[in-house]
C-alpha positions as CSV (number, residue, x, y, z in Angstrom):
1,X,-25.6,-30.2,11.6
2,X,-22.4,-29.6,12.2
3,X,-22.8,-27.7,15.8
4,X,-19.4,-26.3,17.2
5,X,-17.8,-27.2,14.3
6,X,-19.3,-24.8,12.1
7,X,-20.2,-22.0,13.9
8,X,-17.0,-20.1,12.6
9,X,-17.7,-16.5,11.3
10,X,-16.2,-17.3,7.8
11,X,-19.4,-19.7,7.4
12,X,-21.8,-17.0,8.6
13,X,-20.5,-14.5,5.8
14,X,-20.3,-17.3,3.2
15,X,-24.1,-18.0,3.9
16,X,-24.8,-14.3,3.4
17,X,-22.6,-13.5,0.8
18,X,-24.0,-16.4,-1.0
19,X,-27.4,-15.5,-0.6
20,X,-26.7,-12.2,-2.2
21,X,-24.9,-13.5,-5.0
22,X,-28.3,-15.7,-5.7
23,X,-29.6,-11.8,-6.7
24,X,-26.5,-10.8,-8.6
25,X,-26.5,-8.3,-10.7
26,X,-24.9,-5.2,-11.7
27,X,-27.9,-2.9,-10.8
28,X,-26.9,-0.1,-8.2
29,X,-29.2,-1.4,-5.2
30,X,-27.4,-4.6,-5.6
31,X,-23.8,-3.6,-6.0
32,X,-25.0,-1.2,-2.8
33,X,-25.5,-4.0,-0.7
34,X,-22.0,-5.8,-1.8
35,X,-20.5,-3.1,-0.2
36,X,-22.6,-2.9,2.2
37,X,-21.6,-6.5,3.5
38,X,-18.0,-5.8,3.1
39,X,-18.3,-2.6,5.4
40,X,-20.0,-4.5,8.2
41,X,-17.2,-7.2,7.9
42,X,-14.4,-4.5,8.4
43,X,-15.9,-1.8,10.6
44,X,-17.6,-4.4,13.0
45,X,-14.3,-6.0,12.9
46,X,-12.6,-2.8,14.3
47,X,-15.2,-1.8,16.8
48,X,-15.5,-4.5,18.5
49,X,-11.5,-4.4,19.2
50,X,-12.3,-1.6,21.1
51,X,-15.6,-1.8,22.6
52,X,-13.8,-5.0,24.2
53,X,-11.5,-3.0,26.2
54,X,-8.9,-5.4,25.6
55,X,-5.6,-3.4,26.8
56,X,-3.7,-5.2,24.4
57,X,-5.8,-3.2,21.5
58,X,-5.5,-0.4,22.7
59,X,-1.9,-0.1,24.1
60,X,-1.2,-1.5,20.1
61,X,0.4,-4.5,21.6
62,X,-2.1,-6.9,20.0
63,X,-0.2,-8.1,16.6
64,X,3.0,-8.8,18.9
65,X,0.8,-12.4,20.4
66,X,-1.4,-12.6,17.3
67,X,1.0,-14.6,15.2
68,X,2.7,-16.3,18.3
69,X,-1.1,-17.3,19.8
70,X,-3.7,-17.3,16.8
71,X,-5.1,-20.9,16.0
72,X,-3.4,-22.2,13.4
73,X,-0.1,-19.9,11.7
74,X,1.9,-19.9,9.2
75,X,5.8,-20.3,8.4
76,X,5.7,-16.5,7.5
77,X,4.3,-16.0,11.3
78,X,7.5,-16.7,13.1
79,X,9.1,-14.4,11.3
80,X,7.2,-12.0,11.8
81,X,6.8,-12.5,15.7
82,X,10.7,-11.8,15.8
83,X,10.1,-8.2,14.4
84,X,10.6,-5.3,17.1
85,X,8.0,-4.2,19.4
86,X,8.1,-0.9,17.6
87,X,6.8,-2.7,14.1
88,X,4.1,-4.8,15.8
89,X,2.9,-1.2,17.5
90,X,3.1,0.8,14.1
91,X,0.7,-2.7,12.6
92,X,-1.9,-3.1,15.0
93,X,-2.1,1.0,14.2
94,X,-2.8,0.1,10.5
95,X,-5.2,-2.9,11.5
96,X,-7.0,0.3,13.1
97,X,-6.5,2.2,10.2
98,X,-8.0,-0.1,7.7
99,X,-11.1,-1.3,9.8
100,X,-12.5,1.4,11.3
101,X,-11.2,4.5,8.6
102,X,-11.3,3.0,5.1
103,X,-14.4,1.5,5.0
104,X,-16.2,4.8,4.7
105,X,-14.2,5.1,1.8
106,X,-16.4,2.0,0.2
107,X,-18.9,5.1,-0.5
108,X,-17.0,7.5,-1.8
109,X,-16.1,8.8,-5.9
110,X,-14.4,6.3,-7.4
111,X,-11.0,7.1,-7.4
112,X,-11.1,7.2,-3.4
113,X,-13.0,3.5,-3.5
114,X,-10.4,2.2,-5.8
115,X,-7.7,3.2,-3.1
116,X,-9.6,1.3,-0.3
117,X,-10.4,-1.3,-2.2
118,X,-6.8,-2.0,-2.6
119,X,-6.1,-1.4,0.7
120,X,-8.4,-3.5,2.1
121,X,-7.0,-6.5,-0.3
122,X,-3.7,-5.7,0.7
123,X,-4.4,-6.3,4.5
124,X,-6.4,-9.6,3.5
125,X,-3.2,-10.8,1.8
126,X,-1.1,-10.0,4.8
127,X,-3.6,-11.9,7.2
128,X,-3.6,-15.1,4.8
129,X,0.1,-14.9,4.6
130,X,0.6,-15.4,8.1
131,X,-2.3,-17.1,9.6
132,X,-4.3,-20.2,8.0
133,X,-7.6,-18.8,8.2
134,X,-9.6,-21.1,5.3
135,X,-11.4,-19.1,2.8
136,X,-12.0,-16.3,4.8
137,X,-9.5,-13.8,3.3
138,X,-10.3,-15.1,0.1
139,X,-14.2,-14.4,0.3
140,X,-13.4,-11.2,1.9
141,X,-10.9,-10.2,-1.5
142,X,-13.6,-11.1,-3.8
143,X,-16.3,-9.1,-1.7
144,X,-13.8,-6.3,-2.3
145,X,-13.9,-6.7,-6.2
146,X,-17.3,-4.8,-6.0
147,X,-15.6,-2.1,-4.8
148,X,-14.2,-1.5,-8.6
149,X,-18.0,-2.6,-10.8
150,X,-19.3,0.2,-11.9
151,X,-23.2,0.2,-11.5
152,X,-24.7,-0.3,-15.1
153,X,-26.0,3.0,-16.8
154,X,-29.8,2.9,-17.0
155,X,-30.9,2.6,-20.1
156,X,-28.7,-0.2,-20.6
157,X,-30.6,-2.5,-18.4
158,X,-34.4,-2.3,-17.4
159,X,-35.6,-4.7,-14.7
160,X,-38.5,-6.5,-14.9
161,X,-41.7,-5.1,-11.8
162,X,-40.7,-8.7,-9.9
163,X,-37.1,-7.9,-10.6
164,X,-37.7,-4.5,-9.1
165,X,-39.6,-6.0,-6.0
166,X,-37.5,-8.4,-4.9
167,X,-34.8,-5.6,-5.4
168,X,-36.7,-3.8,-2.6
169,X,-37.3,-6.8,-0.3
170,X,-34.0,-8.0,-0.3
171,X,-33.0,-4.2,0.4
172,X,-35.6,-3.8,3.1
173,X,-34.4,-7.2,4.5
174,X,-30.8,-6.5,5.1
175,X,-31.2,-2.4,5.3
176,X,-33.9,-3.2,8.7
177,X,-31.9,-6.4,10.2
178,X,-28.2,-4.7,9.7
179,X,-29.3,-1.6,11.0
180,X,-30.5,-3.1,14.3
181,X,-26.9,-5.4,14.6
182,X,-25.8,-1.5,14.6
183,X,-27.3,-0.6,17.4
184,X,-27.0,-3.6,19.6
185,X,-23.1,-3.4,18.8
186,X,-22.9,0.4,20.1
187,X,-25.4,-0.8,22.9
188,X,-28.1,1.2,22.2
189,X,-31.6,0.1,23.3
190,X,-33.6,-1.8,20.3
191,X,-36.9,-0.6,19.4
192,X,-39.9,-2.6,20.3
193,X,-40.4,-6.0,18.3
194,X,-36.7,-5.7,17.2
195,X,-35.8,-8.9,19.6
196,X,-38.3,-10.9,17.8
197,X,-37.2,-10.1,14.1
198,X,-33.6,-10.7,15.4
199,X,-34.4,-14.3,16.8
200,X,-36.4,-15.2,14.1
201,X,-34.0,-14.4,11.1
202,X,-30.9,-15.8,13.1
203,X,-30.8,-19.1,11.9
204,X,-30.4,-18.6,8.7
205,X,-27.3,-16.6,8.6
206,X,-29.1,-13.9,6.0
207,X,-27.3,-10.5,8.3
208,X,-24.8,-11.0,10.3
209,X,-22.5,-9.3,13.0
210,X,-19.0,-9.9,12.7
211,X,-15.8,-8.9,14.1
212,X,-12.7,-11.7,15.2
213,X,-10.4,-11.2,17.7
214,X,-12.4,-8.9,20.4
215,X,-10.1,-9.7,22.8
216,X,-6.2,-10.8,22.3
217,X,-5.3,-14.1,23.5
218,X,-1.6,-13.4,25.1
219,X,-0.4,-17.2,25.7
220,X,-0.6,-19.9,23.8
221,X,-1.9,-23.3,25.3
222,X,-1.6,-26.5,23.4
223,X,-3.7,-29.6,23.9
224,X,-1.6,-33.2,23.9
225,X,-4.1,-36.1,23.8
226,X,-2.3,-39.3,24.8
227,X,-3.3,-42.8,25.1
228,X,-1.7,-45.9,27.0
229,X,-2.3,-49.6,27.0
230,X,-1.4,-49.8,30.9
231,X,-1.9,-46.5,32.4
232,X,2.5,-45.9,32.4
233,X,3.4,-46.1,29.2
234,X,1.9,-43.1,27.0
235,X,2.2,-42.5,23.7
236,X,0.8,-39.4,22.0
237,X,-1.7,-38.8,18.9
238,X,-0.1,-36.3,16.6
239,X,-2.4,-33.8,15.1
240,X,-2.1,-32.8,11.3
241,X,-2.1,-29.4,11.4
242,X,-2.0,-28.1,15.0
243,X,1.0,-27.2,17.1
244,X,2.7,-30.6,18.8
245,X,5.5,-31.7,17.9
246,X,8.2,-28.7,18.6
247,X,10.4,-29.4,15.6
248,X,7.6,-29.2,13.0
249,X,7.0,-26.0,11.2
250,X,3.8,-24.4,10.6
251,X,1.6,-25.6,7.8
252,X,-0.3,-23.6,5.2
253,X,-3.5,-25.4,4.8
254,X,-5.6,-22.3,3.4
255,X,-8.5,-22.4,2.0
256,X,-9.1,-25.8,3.7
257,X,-10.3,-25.8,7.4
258,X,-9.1,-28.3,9.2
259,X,-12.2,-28.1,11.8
260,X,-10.9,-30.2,14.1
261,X,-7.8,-29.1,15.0
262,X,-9.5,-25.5,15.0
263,X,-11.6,-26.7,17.3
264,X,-8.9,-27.8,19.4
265,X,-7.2,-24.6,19.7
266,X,-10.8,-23.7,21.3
267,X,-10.7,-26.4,24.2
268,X,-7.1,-25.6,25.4
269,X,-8.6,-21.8,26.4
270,X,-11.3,-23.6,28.7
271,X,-11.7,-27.2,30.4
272,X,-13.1,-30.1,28.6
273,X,-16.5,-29.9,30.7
274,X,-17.3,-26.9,28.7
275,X,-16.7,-28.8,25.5
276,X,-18.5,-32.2,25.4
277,X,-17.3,-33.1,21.9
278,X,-13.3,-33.6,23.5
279,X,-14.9,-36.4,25.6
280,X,-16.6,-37.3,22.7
281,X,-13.4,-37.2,20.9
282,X,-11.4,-39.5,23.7
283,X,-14.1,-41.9,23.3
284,X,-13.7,-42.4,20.3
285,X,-10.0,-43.0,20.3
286,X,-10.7,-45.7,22.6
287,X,-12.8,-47.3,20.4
288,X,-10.5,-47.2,17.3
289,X,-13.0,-45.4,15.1
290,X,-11.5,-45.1,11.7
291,X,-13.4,-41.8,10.1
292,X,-12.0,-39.8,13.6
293,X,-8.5,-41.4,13.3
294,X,-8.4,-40.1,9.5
295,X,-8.4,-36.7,11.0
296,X,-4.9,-37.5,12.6
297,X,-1.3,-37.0,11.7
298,X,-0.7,-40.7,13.1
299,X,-2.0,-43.6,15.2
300,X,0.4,-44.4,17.7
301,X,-1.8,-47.7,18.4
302,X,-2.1,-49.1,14.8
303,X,-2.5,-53.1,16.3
304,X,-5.5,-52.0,18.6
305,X,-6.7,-48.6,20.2
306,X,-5.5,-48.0,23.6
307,X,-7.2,-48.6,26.7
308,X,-6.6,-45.1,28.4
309,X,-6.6,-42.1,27.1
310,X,-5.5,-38.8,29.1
311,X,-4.8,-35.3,27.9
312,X,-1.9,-32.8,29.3
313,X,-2.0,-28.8,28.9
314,X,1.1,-27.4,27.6
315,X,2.3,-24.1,27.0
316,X,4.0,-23.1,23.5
317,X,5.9,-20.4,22.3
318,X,7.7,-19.3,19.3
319,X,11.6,-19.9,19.4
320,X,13.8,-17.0,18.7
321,X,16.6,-16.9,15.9
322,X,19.7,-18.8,17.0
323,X,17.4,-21.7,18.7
324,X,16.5,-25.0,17.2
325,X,13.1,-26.0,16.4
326,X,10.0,-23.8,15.6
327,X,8.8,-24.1,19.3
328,X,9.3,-24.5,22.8
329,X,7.0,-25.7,25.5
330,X,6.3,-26.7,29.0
331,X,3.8,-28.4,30.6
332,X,1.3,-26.3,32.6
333,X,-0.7,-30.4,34.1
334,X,-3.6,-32.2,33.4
335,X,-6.6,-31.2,30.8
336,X,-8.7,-34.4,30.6
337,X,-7.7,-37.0,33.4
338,X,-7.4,-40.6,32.8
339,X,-10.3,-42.2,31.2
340,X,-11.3,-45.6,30.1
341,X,-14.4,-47.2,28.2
342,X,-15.0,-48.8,31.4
């Protein structure tokens, strides 16, 4: 239903964390696969930086465009962008150190699992701090929380046989289905039939595979949609959220996804013939329809929408202490050209 718009990763892993908390309980199987989930999340999320062979992962140079490039960040982000190239270094090293070393720990005695439990929070924290990435860090904190339940003792509770069975089946389900997202992510060859289970339990978003930021995105290209009534004269549609006017500081809009300017942030790293829903957009600037216009900051045409609309590419960065503003850009040309109903 929603197409591009809700194909974000965050939605994957609320559909499957939400479909295990449908069989919540406290027994070990089920506390097993809470853990299970939150390892996937993390380790994928590490391997993947490096299966990429993304340079920028693995000279540690990532963090030092994350905050200046990722969709939508926060005051806290500029801040941070200004720290030294050493710091960034010594932080993509942690990110490292978190994803792809402490989620074994999710398995181990207690006292060890408490510790990466807390460490894992502790990097969610810093992530929502200075990036607005909806509920995602949240979700991920409270997968986390099952990292300090206790299974119950056994005499304590006794589950019924269609308890137990649906125990097993759920276990079977995500054990068989995980296990092959394992081996496609280290490219090993799936066994025969595995394609077919794989297609047909994709659409409902039951096992996932997860991992954000494969590969670093070094400069930051921003999207101004304009519109004019005589094709000189252009005024331009502020966003809410996004990047576009220089002198406006970053929101915080977590745990609420602004979808669209998300999206957005997607078009300005290809060209609007790979994304049909920005023409779909422009068109419906030009026809003044009110539910799209609510997702705006502003209308510049509040008499009558505009006859043309156009779209220029800019490119942002982060200003430095000492300079006014929160950004700076320049204009790299055209995105959409000029278009008209007509």
């Amino acid at each position: 239903m929603g197409q591009e718009f809700l194909g974000f990763q965050w939605d994957a892993l609320l559909s499957e964390a939400g479909f295990l908390a449908i069989f919540a309980d406290t027994s070990r199987v089920r506390i097993f696969l809470f853990r299970w989930l939150l390892f996937r999340l993390m380790f994928f999320s590490g391997v993947v930086k490096l299966a990429s062979g993304d340079p920028n992962w693995r000279n540690l140079t990532a963090l030092h465009y994350h905050y200046e490039t990722q969709p939508l960040p926060t005051p806290l982000a500029w801040y941070m962008y200004q720290l030294p190239m050493g710091f960034q270094k010594a932080s993509t090293l942690f990110t490292f150190f978190v994803e792809l070393l402490v989620p074994f720990w999710f398995f181990a005695p207690r006292r060890v699992r408490h510790i990466g439990g807390w460490i894992t929070i502790g990097l969610q924290v810093l992530i929502l701090a200075t990036g607005n990435y909806t509920y995602f860090n949240f979700l991920t904190i409270f997968l986390a929380l099952f990292l300090f339940i206790e299974p119950a003792a056994p005499g304590v509770s006794r589950p019924g046989r269609f308890h137990a069975k649906v125990t097993i089946m759920l276990a079977a389900l995500i054990g068989i289905t995980s296990g092959m997202l394992c081996l496609r992510l280290f490219d090993i060859p799936l066994p025969p039939g595995a394609p077919a289970v794989m297609r047909m339990v994709a659409p409902f978003n039951l096992v996932n595979s997860y991992g954000l930021f494969a590969v670093m995105t070094t400069e930051r290209n921003e999207i101004i949609v304009e519109g004019s009534n005589d094709g000189a004269q252009w005024k331009a549609y502020e966003f809410k959220y996004k990047p576009g006017d220089v002198r406006r500081a970053p929101p915080i809009v977590e745990p609420l996804q602004p979808r669209l300017d998300w999206q957005m942030w997607f078009a300005a790293l290809s060209d609007y013939r790979q994304n049909p829903w920005f023409v779909n957009f422009a068109i419906r600037l030009m026809e003044g329809e009110p539910a799209v216009l609510r997702l705006l900051r502003d209308n510049p045409f509040p008499g009558a929408p505009p006859k043309y609309v156009r779209a220029r590419l800019y490119l942002y960065h982060f200003t430095h202490f000492g300079q006014q503003g929160w950004w700076t850009r320049e204009e790299r040309g055209e995105y959409l050209p000029v278009v008209s109903l007509k």
